[in-house]
C-alpha positions as CSV (number, residue, x, y, z in Angstrom):
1,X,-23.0,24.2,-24.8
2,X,-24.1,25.8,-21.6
3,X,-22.1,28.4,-21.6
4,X,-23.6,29.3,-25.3
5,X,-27.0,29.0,-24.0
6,X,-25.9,31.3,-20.9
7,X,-24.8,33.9,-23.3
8,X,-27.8,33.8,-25.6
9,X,-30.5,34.1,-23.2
10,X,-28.8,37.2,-21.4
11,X,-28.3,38.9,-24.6
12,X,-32.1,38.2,-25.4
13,X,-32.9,39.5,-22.2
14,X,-30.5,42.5,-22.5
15,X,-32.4,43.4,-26.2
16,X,-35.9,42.6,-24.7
17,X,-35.9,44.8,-21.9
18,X,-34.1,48.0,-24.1
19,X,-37.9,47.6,-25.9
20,X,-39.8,46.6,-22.9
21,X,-43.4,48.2,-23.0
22,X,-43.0,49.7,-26.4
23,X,-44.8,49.4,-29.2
24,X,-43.1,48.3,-32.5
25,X,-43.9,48.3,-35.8
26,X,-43.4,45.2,-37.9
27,X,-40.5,46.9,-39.5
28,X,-39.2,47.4,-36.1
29,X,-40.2,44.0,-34.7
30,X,-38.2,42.8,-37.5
31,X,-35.0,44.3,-36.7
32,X,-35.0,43.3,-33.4
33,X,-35.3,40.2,-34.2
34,X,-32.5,40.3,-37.1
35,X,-30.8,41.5,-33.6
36,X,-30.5,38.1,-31.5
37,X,-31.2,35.9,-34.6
38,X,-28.1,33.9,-33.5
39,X,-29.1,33.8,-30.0
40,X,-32.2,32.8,-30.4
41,X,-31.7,29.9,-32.6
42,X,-29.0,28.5,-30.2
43,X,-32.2,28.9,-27.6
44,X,-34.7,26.8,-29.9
45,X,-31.9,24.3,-30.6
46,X,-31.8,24.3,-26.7
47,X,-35.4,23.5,-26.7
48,X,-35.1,20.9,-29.6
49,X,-37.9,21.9,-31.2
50,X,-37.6,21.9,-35.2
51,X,-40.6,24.6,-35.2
52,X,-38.9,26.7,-33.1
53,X,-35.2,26.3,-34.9
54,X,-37.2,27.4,-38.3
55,X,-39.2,30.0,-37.1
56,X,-35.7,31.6,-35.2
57,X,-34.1,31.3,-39.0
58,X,-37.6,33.6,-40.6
59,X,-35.8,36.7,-40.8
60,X,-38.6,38.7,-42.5
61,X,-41.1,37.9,-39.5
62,X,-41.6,39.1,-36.2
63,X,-40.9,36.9,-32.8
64,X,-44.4,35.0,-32.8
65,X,-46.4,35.3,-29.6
66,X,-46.0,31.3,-29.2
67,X,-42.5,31.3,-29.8
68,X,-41.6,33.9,-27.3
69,X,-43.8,31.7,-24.6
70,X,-41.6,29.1,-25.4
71,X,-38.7,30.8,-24.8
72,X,-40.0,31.9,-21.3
73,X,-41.6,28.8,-20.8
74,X,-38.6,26.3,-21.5
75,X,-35.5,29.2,-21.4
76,X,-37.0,31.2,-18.3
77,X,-36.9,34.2,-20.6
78,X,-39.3,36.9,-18.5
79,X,-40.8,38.2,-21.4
80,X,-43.7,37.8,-24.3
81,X,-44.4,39.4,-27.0
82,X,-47.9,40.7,-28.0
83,X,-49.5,41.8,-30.8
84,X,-51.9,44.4,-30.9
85,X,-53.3,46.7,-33.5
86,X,-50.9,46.1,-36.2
87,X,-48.1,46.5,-33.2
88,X,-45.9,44.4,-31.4
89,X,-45.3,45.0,-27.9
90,X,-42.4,43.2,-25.4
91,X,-44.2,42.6,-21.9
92,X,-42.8,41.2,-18.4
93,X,-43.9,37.8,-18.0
94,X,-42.7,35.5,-15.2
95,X,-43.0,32.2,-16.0
């Protein structure tokens, strides 16, 4: 199991900064997303937060604002995503 959540939170890292400071459309949220889907449900499961588990699973939605401040909050994930404008944009965040 720790080896599983190892791997997932470096590949979300890995996708997060390739976008870092950019801004996305939803479209292009989306696919990022659709991206570490896998990864990021093994995270939420590693939180044990049903919420969390469900929301990783929406794969027509964006990474919510609250749900990537979980991730850094309870994964040490350095990163949050913001929206802005109709945009979503991956900023440094140290927890």
């Amino acid at each position: 199991m720790e080896r599983e959540y190892e791997n997932a939170r470096a590949k979300v890292i890995r996708e997060f900064e390739k976008v870092l400071g950019q801004e996305l459309s939803k479209e292009e949220g989306v696919k990022l997303k659709k991206q570490i889907v896998n990864e990021l449900v093994i995270l939420a499961k590693y939180m044990g937060d049903a919420e969390y588990i469900n929301s990783a699973k929406k794969n027509d939605r964006v990474i919510s604002g609250k749900f990537s401040k979980a991730l850094r909050d309870k994964c040490q994930i350095p990163f949050i995503i913001i929206a802005r404008n109709g945009k979503y944009v991956v900023e440094k965040s140290e927890a």
